[in-house]
C-alpha positions in Angstrom: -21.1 14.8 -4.1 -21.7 13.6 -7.7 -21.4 9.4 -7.9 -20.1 9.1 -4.2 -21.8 10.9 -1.4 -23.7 8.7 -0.1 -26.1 8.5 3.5 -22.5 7.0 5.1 -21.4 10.2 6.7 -20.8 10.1 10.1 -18.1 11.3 12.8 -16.9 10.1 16.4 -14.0 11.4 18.3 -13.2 10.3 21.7 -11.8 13.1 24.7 -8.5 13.8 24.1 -7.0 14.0 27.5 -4.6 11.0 28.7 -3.3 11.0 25.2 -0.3 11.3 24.0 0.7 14.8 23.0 0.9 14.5 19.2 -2.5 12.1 19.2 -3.7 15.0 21.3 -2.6 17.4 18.4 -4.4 15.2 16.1 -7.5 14.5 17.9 -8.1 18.4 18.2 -7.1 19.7 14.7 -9.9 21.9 13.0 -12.2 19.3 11.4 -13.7 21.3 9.5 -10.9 21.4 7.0 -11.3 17.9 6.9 -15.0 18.0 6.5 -14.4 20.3 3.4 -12.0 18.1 2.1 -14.0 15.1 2.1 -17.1 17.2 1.2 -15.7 18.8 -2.3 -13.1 15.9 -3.3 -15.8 14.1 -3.9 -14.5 11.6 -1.1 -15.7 7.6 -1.4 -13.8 5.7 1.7 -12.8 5.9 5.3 -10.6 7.8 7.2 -9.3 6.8 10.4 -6.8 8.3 13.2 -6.1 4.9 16.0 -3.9 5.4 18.7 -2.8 2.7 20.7 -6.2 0.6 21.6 -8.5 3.5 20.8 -9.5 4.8 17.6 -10.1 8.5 18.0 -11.7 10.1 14.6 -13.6 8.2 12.3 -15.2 9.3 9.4 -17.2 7.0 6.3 -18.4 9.1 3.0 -19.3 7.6 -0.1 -20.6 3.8 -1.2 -19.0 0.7 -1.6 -21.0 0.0 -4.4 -22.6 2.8 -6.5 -25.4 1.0 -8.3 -26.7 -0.3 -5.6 -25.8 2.5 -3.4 -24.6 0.7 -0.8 -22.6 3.2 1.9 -19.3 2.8 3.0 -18.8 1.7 6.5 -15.8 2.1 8.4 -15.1 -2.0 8.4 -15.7 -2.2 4.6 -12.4 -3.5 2.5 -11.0 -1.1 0.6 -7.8 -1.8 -1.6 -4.8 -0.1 -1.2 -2.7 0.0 -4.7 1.2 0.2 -4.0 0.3 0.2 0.1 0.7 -3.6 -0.4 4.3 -3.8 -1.5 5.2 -3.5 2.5 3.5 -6.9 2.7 6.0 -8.5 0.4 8.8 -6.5 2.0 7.9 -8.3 5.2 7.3 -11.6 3.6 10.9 -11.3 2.3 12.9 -10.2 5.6 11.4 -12.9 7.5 12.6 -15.7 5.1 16.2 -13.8 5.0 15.8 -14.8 8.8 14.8 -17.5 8.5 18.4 -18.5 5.9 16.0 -18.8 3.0 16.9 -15.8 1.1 19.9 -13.3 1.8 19.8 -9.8 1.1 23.0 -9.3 -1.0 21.5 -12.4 -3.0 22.0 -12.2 -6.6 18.1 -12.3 -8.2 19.6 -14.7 -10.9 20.3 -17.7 -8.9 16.5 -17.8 -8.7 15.5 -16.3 -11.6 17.5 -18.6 -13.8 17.6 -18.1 -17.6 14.1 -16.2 -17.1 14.5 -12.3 -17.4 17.6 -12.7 -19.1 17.7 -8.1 -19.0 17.6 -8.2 -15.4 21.1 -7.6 -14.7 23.4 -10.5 -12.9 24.8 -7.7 -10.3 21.3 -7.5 -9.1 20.2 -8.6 -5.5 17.0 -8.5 -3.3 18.1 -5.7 -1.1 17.8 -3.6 -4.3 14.6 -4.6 -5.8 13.4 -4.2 -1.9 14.6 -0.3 -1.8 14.1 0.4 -5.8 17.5 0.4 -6.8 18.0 -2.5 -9.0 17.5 -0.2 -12.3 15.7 -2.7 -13.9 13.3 -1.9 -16.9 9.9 -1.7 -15.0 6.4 -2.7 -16.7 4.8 -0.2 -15.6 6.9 3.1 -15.4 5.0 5.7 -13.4 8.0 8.4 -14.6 5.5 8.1 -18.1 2.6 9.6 -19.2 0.8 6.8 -17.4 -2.6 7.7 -16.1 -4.9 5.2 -13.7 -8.0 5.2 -16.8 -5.2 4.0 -19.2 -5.6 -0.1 -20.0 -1.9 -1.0 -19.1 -2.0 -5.0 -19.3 -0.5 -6.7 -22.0 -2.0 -9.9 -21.0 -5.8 -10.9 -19.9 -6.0 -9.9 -16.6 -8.4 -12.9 -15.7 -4.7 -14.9 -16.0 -2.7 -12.8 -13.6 -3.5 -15.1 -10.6 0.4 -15.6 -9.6 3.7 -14.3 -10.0 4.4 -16.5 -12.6 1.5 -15.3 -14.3 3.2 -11.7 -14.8 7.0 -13.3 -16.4 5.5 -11.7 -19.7 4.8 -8.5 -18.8 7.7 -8.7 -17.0 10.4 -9.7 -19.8 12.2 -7.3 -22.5 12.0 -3.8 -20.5 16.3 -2.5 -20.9 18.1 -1.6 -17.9 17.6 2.2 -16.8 20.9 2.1 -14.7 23.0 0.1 -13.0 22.1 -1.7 -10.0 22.4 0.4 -7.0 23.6 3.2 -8.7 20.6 5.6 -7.4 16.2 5.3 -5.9 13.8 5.1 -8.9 10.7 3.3 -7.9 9.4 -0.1 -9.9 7.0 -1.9 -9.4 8.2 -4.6 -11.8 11.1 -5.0 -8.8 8.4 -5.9 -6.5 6.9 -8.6 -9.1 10.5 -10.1 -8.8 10.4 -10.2 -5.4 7.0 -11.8 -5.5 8.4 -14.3 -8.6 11.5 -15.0 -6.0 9.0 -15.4 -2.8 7.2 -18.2 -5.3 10.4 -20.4 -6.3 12.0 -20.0 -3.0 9.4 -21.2 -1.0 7.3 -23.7 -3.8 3.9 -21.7 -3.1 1.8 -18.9 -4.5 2.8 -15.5 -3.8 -0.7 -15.1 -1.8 -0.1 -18.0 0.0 3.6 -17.1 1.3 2.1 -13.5 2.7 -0.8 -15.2 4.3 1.4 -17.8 6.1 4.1 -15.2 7.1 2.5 -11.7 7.4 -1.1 -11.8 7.5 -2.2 -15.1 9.9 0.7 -14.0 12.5 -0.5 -10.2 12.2 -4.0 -10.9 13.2 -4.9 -9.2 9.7 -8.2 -11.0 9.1 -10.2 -8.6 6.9 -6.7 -8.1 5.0 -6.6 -10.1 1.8 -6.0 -10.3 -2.2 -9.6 -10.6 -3.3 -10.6 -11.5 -6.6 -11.7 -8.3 -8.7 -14.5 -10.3 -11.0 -16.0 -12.0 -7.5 -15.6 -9.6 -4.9 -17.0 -10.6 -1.8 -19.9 -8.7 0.4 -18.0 -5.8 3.0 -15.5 -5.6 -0.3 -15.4 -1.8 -2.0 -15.5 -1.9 -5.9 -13.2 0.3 -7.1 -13.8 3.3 -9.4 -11.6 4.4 -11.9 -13.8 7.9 -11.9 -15.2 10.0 -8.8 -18.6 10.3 -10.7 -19.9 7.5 -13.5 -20.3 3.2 -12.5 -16.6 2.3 -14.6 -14.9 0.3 -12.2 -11.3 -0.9 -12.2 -11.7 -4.9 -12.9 -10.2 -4.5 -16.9 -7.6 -2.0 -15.7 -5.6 -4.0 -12.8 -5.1 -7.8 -12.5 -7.7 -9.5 -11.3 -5.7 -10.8 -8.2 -3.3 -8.2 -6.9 0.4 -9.1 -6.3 4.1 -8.2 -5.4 3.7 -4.9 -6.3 0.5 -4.0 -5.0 -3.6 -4.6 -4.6 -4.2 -6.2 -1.4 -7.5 -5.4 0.2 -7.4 -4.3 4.0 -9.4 -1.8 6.6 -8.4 0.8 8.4 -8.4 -1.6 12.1 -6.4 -3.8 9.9 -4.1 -1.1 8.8 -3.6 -0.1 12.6 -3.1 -3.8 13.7 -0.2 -4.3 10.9 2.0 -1.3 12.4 1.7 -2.6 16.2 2.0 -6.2 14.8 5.5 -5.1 12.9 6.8 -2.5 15.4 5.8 -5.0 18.1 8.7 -7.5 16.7 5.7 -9.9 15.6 6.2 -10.2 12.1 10.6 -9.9 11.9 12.7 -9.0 14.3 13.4 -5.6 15.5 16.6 -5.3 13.6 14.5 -6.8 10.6 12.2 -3.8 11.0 15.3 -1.5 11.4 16.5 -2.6 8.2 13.4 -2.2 6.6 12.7 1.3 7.9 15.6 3.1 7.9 16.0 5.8 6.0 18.3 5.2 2.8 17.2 7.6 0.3 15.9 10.9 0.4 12.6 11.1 -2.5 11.9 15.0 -2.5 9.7 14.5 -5.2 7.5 12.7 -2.8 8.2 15.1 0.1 8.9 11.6 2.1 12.4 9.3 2.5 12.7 5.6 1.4 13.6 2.5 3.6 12.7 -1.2 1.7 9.1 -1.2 1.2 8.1 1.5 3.3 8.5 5.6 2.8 9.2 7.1 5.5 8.2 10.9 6.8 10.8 13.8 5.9 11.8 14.4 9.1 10.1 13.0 11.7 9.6 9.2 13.3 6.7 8.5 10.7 6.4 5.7 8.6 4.3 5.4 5.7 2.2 3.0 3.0 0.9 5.0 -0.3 -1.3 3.9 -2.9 -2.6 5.4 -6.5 -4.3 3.3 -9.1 -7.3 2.6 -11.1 -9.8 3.0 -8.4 -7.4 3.0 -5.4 -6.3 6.5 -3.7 -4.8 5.4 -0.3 -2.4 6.7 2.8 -1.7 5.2 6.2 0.8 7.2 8.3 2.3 5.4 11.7 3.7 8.0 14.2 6.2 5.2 16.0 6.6 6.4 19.1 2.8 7.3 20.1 1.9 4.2 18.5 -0.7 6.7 16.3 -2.0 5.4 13.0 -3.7 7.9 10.6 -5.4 6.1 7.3 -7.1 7.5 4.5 -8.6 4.9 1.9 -10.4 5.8 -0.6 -12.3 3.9 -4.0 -11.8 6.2 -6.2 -8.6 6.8 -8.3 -8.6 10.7 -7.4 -10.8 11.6 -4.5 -9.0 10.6 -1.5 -5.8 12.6 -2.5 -7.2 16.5 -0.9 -8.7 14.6 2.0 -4.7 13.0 2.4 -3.5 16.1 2.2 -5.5 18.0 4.4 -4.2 15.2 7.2 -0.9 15.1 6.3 -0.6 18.8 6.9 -2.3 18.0 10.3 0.2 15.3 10.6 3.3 17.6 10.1 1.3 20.0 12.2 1.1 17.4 15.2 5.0 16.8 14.9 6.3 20.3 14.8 
């Protein structure tokens, strides 16, 4: 495995019997398609199937750090791109509950005279489900590509969402707000930009008070890309070669993405928000049910989760500079099946070998 196999390869699975019937499904699909996946990506992270209090398939490949060739372990943190912006969904319905912010809110009365293109008929509940047609900074419907150097500022600055208002000003409208889905993350950097002047603190600091402390998500954090700590995966913007991502992404992640988590972590947040801990369960309705259908994706759209095709699935997706992730939540087995990966490319045939087991286990 050029640049990522490393010594951390390593299995466990736990007997099947007593579980449910589609973590049954899971638990005995043909590994070795998984194996192979992971073996000729080349695959750098950790893939995980949890269901309820057990986890039930592990498997580690790859280093955290390639110069030192330090392995990945299932515990390391691994960030997750895009996977994030259900943080700042949540960190958004609770304070509409709480009478802080409404949902048919116009943006505007918040955003004052800054980002004077966003239009006035915009509201949260479209930035949260990608309907605002706002002009987005970074437009994945380009030719963008997760090697290309997309800042337009130093990314040493970009440390809160009021760091980003120049990236953020002079992109046109696309469409007219709610007029159809087109995903943005600039939306997201809004909603973080609104989280900020509604509640007088950092973005960070609004989804560790609401989300992350009353989740139980302590591995689960925005970590500094120039400092990251030990148990922290760099990411690689190649599968082979030592270029990581710190000049491609900001240098904190934000609204729209680049939160650092594990696979427990990932498991804890699903049963944490299905569990009514986080919003209420009509705040979690809202937020996953389905409202558009993406066929692009092969997936549906809620606000700030996608949501399986067909089935009672929800899902976080990530693709970036050094960031290939995909945790899927079967609701009513309470199953959670992540893939993380450090690389920009590598985890995507190892996500897709599951998500065909995935689709298999809910036939």
């Amino acid at each position: 495995m050029p640049g990522g196999g490393g010594p951390s390869h390593r299995g466990k699975y736990l007997a099947s019997r007593r579980l449910p019937p589609v973590a049954s499904r899971l638990v005995d699909i043909d590994t070795r398609a998984l194996d192979a996946a992971i073996a000729d990506a080349p695959f750098s992270g950790v893939v995980t199937v949890d269901v309820g209090d057990r986890r039930v398939l592990e498997r580690t490949a790859g280093y955290a750090h390639r110069p030192l060739q330090a392995p990945m372990t299932v515990d390391t943190r691994i960030a997750v791109a895009s996977g994030s912006k259900a943080l700042t969904a949540v960190a958004v319905m609770r304070l509409v509950e709480d009478g802080v912010l409404r949902l048919d809110q116009p943006v505007r009365e918040l955003l004052g005279a800054d980002l004077p293109l966003v239009d006035d008929a915009v509201t949260v509940a479209h930035l949260l489900g990608h309907t605002s047609g706002i002009g987005d900074y970074l437009d994945e419907d380009s030719d963008w590509e997760p090697e290309d150097y997309v800042l337009t500022v130093p990314p040493h600055t970009l440390t809160t969402a009021a760091a980003f208002l120049p990236m953020l000003e002079g992109h046109p409208r696309k469409f007219p707000a709610g007029e159809r889905f087109s995903y943005c993350n600039g939306g997201y950097m809004v909603l973080a930009l609104i989280l900020e002047r509604a509640t007088g603190q950092t973005y960070h600091d609004v989804v560790r008070r609401l989300v992350l402390v009353p989740a139980g998500l302590r591995a689960t954090d925005f970590l500094p890309l120039n400092a990251l700590p030990a148990g922290a995966a760099v990411g690689y913007v190649h599968d082979d070669g030592d270029l990581t991502n710190t000049l491609h992404l900001p240098v904190l992640g934000n609204g729209d993405g680049g939160a650092f988590t594990t696979a427990a972590d990932l498991h804890r947040f699903w049963c944490a928000l299905l569990d009514g801990r986080l919003v209420s369960r009509e705040g979690v309705d809202t937020l996953t049910r389905p409202r558009h259908d993406v066929p692009e994706e092969g997936m549906r759209y809620g606000m700030g989760f996608w949501l399986h095709e067909s089935a009672h699935a929800l899902v976080l997706e990530g693709y970036d500079a050094g960031a290939s992730f995909r945790s899927t939540h079967v609701v009513d087995s309470r199953t959670t099946v992540s893939v993380l990966g450090n690389t920009s490319e590598g985890a995507w045939p190892v996500i897709g070998a599951l998500a065909e087991a995935v689709d298999a286990s809910l036939a």
